[in-house]
N, C-alpha and C positions, 0 to 999 in steps of 0.2 A: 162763836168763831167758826169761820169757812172753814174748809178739811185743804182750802189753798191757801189761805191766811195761815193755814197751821202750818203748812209745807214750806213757806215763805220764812216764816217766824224760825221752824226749825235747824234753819242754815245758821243760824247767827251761835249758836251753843257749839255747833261740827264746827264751825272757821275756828273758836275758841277751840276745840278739842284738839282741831291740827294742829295750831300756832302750838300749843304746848305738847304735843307728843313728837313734834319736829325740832323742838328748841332742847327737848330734852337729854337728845341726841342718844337715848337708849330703846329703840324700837328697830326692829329689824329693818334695813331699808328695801327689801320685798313689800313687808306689809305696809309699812309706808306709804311704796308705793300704792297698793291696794285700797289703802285709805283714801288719797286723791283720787283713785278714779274713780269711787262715788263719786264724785262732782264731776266727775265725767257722765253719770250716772244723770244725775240732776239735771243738766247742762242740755242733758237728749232727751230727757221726759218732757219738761216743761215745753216746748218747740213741739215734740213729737204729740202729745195734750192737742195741743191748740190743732193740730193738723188734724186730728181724729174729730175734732168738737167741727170745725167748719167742710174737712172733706166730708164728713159721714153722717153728721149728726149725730156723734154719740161719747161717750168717754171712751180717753187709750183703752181702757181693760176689755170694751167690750170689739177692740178689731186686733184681732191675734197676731195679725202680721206685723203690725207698728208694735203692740203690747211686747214681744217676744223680741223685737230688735232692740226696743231699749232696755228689755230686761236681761240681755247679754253683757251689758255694761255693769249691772249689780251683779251678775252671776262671775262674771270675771276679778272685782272688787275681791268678794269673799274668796274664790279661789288662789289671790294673791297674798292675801291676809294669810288664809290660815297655809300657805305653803313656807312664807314668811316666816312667822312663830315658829311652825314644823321645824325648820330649819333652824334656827336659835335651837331650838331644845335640842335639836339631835347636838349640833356642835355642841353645848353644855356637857352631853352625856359624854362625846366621845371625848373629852380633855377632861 
């Protein structure tokens, strides 16, 4: 299996994993958020890929400018997530 067949395949467990951390209605909605913007994440690799492979000739990781733009998108994700959570706990602690 391709490492893009894998990446393709791997959505389909995440859509499952939102649908049920969304319906559950117990997840901070920071992190939440955070969670969908991986597919904001997703959304600007796949496009930003293609643009790397025919502008340059080469994979996103190897042109730093495209590689680092879409990786702002995952680096924002996790920084929503865990401020998210952060935030649950603290409100837990102070009640």
């Amino acid at each position: 299996m391709s490492k893009e067949t894998l990446f393709a395949v791997s959505l389909f467990p995440y859509l499952g994993f939102l649908y049920f951390v969304t319906k559950s209605g117990q997840t901070p909605r920071l992190a939440l958020i955070g969670f969908y913007v991986l597919l904001v994440f997703v959304a600007v690799t796949i496009p930003a890929g293609i643009y790397a492979q025919q502008a340059y000739g080469m994979e996103l990781a190897n042109v730093d400018w495209l590689h680092g733009s879409a990786e702002f998108f995952l680096t924002l994700s996790n920084i929503l997530v865990v401020l998210g959570f952060r935030n649950a706990v603290q409100k837990l602690k102070d009640s």
